[in-house]
C-alpha positions in Angstrom: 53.6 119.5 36.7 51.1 116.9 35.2 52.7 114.8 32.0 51.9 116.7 28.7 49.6 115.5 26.2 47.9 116.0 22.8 45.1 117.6 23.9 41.6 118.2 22.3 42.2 121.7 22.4 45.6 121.5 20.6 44.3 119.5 17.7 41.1 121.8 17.7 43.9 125.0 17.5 45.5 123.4 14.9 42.8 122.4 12.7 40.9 125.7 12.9 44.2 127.6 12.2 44.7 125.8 9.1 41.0 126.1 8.3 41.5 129.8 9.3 44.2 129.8 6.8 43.0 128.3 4.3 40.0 130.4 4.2 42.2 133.6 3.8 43.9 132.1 1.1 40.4 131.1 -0.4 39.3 135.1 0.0 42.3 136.4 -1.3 42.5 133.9 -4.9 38.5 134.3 -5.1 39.5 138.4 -4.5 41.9 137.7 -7.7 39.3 135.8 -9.8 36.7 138.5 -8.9 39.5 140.9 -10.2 39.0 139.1 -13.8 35.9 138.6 -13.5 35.1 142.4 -13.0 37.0 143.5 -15.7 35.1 141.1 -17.7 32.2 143.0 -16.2 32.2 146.0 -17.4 31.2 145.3 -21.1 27.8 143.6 -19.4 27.9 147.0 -17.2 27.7 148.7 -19.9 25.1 147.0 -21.7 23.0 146.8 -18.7 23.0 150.6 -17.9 22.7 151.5 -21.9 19.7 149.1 -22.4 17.8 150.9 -20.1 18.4 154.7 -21.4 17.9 153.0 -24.8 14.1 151.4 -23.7 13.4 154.6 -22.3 14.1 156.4 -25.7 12.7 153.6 -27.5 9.4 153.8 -25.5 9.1 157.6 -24.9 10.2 158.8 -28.7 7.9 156.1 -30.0 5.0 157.4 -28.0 5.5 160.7 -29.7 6.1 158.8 -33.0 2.3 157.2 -32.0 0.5 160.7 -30.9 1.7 161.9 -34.3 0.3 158.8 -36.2 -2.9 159.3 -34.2 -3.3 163.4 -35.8 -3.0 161.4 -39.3 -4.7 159.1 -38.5 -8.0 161.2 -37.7 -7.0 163.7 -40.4 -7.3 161.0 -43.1 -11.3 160.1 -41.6 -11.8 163.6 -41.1 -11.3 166.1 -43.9 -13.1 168.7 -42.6 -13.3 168.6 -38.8 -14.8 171.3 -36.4 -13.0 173.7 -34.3 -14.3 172.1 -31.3 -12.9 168.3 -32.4 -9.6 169.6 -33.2 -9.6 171.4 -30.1 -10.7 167.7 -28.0 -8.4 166.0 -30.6 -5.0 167.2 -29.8 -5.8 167.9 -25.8 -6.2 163.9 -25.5 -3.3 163.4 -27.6 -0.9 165.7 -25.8 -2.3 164.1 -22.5 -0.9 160.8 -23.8 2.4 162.1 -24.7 3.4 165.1 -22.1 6.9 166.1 -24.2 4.8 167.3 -26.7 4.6 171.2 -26.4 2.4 171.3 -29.7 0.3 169.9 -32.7 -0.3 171.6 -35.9 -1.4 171.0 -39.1 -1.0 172.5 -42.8 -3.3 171.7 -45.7 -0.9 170.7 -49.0 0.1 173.1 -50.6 -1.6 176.0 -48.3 -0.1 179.1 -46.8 -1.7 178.3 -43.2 -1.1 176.3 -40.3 -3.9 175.7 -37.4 -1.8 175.2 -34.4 -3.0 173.8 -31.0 -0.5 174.2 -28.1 -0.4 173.1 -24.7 0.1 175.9 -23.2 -1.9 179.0 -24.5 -4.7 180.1 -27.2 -4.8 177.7 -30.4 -4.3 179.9 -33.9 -3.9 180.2 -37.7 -0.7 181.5 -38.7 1.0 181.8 -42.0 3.3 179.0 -42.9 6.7 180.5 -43.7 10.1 178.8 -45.4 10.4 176.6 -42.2 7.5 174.4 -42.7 8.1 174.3 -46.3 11.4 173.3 -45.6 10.5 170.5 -43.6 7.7 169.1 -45.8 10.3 169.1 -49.1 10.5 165.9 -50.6 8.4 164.5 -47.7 7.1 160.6 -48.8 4.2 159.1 -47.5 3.6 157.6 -44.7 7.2 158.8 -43.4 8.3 160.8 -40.7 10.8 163.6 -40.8 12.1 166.0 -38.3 14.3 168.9 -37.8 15.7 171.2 -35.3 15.4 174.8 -36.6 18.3 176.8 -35.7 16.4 180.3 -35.4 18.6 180.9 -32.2 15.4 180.4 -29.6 15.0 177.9 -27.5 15.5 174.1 -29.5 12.7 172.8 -30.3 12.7 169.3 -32.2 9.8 169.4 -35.2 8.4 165.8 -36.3 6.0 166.1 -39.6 4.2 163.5 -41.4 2.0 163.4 -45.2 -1.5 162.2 -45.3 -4.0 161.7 -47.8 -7.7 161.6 -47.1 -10.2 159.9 -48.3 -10.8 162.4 -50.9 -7.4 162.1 -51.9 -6.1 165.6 -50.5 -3.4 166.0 -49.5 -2.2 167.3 -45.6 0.7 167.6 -43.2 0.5 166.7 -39.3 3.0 167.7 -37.0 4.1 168.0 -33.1 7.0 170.3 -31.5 8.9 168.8 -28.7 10.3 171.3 -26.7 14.0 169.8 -26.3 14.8 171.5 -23.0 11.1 170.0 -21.5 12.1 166.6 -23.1 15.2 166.6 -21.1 13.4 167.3 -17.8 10.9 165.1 -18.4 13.6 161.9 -19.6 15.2 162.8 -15.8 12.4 162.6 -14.1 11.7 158.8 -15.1 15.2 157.6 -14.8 16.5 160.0 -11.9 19.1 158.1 -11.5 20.6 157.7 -14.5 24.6 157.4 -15.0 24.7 158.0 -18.6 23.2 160.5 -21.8 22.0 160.2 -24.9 22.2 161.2 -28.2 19.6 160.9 -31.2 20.4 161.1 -34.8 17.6 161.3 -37.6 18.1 158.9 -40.9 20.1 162.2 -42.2 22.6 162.5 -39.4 21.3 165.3 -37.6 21.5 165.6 -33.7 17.8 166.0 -32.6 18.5 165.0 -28.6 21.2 165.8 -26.6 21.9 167.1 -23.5 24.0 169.9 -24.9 21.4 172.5 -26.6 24.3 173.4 -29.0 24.7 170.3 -30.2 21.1 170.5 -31.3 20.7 170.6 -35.0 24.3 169.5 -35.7 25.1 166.5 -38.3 27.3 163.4 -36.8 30.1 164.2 -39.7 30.7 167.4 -37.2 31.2 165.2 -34.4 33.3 162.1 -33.6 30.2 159.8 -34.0 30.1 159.8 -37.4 32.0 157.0 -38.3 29.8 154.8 -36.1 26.3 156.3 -37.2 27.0 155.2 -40.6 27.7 151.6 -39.6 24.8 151.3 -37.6 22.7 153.2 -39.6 23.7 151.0 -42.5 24.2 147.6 -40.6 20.9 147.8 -38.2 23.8 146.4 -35.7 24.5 148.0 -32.2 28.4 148.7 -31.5 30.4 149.7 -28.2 33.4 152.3 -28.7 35.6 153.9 -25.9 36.1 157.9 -26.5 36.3 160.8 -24.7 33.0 162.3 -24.7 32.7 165.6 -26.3 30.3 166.9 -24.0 31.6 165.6 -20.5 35.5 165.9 -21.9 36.0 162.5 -19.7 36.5 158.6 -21.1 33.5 156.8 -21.6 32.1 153.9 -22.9 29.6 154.4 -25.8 27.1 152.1 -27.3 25.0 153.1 -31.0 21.3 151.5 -31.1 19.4 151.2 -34.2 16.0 153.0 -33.5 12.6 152.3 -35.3 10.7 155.9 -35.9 8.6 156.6 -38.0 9.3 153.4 -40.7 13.1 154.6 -41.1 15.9 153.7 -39.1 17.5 156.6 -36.2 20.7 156.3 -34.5 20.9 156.3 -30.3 24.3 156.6 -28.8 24.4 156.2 -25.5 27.3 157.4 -23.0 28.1 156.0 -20.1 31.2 157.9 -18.0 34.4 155.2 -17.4 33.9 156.7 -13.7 30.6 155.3 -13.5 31.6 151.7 -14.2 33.9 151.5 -12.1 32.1 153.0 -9.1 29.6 150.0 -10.2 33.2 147.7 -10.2 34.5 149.5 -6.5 30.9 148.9 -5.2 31.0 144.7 -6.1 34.7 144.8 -4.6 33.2 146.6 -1.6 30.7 144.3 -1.0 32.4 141.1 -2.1 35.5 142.2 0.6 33.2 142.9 3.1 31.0 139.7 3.2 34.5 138.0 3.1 35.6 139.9 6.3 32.6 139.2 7.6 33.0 135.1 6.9 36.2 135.2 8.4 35.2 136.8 11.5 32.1 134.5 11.7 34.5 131.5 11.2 37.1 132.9 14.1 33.8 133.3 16.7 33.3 129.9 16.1 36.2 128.6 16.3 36.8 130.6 20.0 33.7 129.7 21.0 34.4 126.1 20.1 37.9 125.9 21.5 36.0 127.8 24.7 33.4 124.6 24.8 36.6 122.2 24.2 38.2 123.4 26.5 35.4 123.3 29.4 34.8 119.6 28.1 38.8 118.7 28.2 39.4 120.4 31.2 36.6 118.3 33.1 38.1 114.9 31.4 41.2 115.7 32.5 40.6 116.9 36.1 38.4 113.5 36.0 41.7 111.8 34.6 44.3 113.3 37.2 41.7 112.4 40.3 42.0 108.6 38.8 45.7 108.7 38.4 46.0 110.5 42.1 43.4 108.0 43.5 45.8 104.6 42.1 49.2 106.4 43.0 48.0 106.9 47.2 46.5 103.5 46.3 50.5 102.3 45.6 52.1 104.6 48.2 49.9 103.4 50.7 51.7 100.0 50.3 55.5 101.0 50.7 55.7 101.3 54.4 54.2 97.8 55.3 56.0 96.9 51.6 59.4 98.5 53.0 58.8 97.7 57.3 58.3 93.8 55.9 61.2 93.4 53.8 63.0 95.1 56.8 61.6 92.5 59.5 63.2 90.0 57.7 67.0 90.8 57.1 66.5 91.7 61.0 65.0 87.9 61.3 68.0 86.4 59.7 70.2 88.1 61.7 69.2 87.4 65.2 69.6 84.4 64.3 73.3 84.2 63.5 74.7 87.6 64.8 72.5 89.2 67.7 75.1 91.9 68.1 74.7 93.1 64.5 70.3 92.5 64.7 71.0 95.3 67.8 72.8 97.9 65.7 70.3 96.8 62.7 67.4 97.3 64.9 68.9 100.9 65.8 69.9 102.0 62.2 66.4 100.8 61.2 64.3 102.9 63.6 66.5 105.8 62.0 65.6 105.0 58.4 62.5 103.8 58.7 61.7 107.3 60.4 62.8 109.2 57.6 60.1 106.6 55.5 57.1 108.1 57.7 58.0 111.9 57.4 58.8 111.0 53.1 55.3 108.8 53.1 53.2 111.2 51.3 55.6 112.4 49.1 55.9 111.7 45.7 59.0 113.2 43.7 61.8 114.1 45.6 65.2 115.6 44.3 68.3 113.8 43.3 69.9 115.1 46.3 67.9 113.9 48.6 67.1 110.1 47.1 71.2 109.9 47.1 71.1 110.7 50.6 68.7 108.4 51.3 70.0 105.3 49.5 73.2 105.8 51.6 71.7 105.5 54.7 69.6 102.4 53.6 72.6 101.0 52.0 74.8 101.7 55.3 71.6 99.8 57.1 71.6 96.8 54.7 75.7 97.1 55.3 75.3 95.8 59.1 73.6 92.5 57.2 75.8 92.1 54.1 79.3 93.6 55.1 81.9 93.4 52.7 79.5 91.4 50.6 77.9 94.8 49.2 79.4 98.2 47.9 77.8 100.8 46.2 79.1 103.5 44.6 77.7 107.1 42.9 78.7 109.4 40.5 76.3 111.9 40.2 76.2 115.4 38.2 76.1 118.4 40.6 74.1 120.5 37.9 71.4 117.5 38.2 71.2 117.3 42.0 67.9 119.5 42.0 66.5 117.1 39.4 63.4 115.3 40.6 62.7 111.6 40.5 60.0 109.6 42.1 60.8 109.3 45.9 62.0 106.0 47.8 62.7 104.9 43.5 67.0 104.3 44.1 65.6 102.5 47.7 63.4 100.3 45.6 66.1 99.7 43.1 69.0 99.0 45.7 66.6 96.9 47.7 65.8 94.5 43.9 69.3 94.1 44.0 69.9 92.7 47.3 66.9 90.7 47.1 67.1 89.0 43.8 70.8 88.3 43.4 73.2 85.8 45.1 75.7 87.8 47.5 78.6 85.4 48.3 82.0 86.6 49.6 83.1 85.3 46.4 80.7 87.4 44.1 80.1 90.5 46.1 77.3 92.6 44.9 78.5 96.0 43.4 75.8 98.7 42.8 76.7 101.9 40.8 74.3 105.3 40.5 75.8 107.4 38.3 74.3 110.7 35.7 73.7 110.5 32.2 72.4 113.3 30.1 68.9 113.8 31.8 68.9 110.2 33.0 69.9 108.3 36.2 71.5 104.7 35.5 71.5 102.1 38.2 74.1 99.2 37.7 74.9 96.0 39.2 76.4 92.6 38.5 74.0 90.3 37.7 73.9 87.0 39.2 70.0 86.4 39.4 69.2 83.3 42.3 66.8 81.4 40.3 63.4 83.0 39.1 63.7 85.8 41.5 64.1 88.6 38.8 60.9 87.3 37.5 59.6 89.2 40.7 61.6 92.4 40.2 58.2 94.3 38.5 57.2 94.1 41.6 55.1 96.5 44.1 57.9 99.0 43.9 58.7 98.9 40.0 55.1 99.5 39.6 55.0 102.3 41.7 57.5 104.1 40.0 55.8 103.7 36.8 52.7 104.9 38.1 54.7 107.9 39.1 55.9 108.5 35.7 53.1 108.0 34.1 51.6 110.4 36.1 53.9 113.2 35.4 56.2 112.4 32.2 55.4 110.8 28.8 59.0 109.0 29.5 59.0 105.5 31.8 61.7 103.5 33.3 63.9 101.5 30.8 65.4 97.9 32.0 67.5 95.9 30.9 70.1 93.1 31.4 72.9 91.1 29.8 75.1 88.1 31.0 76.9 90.1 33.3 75.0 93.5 34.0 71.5 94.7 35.2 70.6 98.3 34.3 67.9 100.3 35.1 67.4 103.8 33.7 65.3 106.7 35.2 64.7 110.2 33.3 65.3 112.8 35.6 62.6 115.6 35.9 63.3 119.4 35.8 63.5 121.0 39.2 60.3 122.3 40.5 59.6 126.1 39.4 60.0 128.5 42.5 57.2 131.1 42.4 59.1 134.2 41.4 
């Protein structure tokens, strides 16, 4: 198993996690603010969906307002018009206005009233306590209205004075069917999500969607105490109740309306339900393109770590085929390394003990056998390095004598450990080489186990700049071996008396299961 290192796709892991992270804790505290912020919302909610129902009724109420000032308008230039320009009269003005259902008019003070519908024959009929009710106390150039409650179907009466040029005086008017209006209003705002009610200057309910309600004055209803302040301030207020026609909360806001030079009251109802639908739906989509950022970010962060990993995996093969091509590089040189250091001990001793070069000569064609079947391999166990050493050491025993001894203590739970191979050779063979071995200062070598370390001892009696040499072709090796497969390297070290060398022991290899 290669060493371990800090790769790009580790710190890529780690960094997009954390950005990963961090971006669900951004969603969630945005998520909280949004929470705030969409309670805060609901008051411009509100405003936003009233505004429009209160245009609408501005726009389509003063259009009637305008159709009605148009019939006065012509009456004043026109005292004494023809069938025929009545009759062309009020079609083009109910064309511009479509709520209107009918125009009429009344000469001051007369008993009859021409009327023009849309629908049907135009006629003279008598003008009864209705119409005289309406015109009571009528000013000029005002507008007043009424919902006769005759039990039929609603209809909402608007009735203005004029004065023509002569000075007489006549009444204009225009019925507005109020279950039409109400058909009509949906048809341009289909959609709508609240309802309205209209109050005249005197308090009576002249739209609604309820036809009961029709004709009613706000002090029968809960609106009362806010028609009087707007209809007195000319200010718009918001109120939470529980509508009387729905029977749910909702949010109402009162309009001042401009009709007719006097000042009406629009209330405008918009069902609690309906906000918050409008709240659940920002929520909805706010969640979603949040789920949809974090699943956008995770892509890109697999599809990076994907790329990252292609890219790390081609350094590192690139890495490992460098490191592989350097360590055969140093293997390669043990056996002429190991066969030369050999020839020489045999050297010295054919030339002062041919008996011992014969048995040195024998034990070395066994050892050095075992160094061609090991030569391409690179860690070995404990075991089998101990085994090893002995047999070298019993070799370099023939040369030395009583002038070496070597000695190992060694864990039996560690023996499957793995360290580079031929390393306690290497180490053994440093020893013997760099140290003066006198029958007076024999050389004592001890392997012994410690924690997940080997320890290699001797007495240290360097012959003069040899340990200089001791990072030698063989130290170098086993660093190249360690570097290869640990982040941990060989410690040395030395005192007046003692040369230690430590080696961390590898885990055994893993056994396919």
């Amino acid at each position: 198993m290669a060493r371990q290192r800090h790769t790009p796709k580790g710190r890529l892991l780690v960094t997009g996690t954390i950005l990963l992270l961090l971006l669900v804790a951004g969603v969630l505290v945005t998520g909280r603010i949004i929470n705030g912020m969409a309670v805060q919302m609901s008051g411009r909610i509100v405003t936003q969906i009233s505004q429009y129902h209160y245009r609408l009724l501005q726009v389509e109420f003063g259009r009637s307002e305008e159709v009605l000032m148009a019939a006065a308008r012509f009456t004043r230039s026109h005292p004494a018009p023809s069938e025929a320009e009545m009759r062309v009269l009020t079609a083009t003005l109910m064309e511009t206005d479509p709520k209107i259902g009918r125009i009429w008019f009344m000469e001051g003070g007369g008993e009859i009233v021409r009327s023009y519908p849309r629908r049907g024959t135009p006629g003279v009929t008598t003008a009864g306590g209705e119409y005289r009710r309406l015109i009571a106390d009528l000013r000029d150039d005002s507008v007043r209205s009424c919902v006769p409650r005759s039990g039929g179907e609603p209809i909402w009466k608007l009735v203005c004075r004029v004065r023509d040029d002569r000075g007489a005086e006549h009444f204009c008017g225009a019925d507005l069917p109020l279950s039409d209006i109400y058909d009509y209003m949906a048809e341009q705002d289909p959609h709508s999500r609240s309802y309205a009610t209209l109050f005249d200057p005197e308090g009576i309910i002249v739209y609604h969607p309820d036809s009961r309600k029709l004709g009613q004055s706000a002090s029968e209803t809960r609106d009362s105490t806010a028609f009087h302040e707007v209809l007195g301030s000319g200010r718009k207020i918001i109120a939470s109740v529980v509508s009387d026609y729905l029977g749910i909360d909702e949010e109402r806001i009162y309009y001042p309306l401009q009709l007719g030079g006097r000042r009406w009251v629009a209330g405008i109802g918009i069902p609690r339900l309906a906000i918050e639908q409008e709240i659940d739906d920002f929520h909805f989509y706010t969640i979603l393109t949040a789920v949809i950022s974090v699943l956008f970010f995770a892509t890109l962060l697999v599809l990076a770590q994907r790329r990252w990993r292609r890219e790390y995996d081609l350094r590192r093969l690139s890495e490992q085929e460098s490191a592989q091509l350097h360590l055969q590089q140093v293997l390669e040189q043990i056996d002429p390394h190991f066969l030369f250091n050999s020839l020489n001990s045999l050297y010295a001793l054919i030339r002062c003990s041919p008996d011992q070069a014969r048995e040195f000569t024998l034990t070395l064609s066994k050892v050095y056998r075992h160094v061609l079947e090991r030569r391409k391999q690179i860690l070995s166990t404990l075991s089998d390095e101990i085994d090893f050493t002995w047999q070298y050491y019993s070799l370099q025993k023939i040369r030395f004598d009583d002038r070496i001894e070597l000695t190992t203590a060694i864990d039996p739970a560690l023996r499957n450990w793995r360290i580079p191979a031929m390393s306690l050779q290497t180490l053994v063979e440093n020893a013997l080489k760099h140290n003066r071995i006198t029958a007076h200062n024999p050389l004592h070598i001890r392997i012994r186990t410690e924690g997940e370390s080997l320890v290699i001892e001797n007495n240290f009696t360097p012959r003069g700049d040899g340990h200089a040499e001791s990072l030698g072709v063989g130290l170098e090796r086993i660093r190249s071996v360690y570097r290869f497969y640990t982040k941990e390297n060989i410690s040395i070290s030395s005192d007046a008396e003692t040369f230690r060398c430590r080696l961390p022991l590898l885990p055994p290899e893993k056994r396919p299961v």
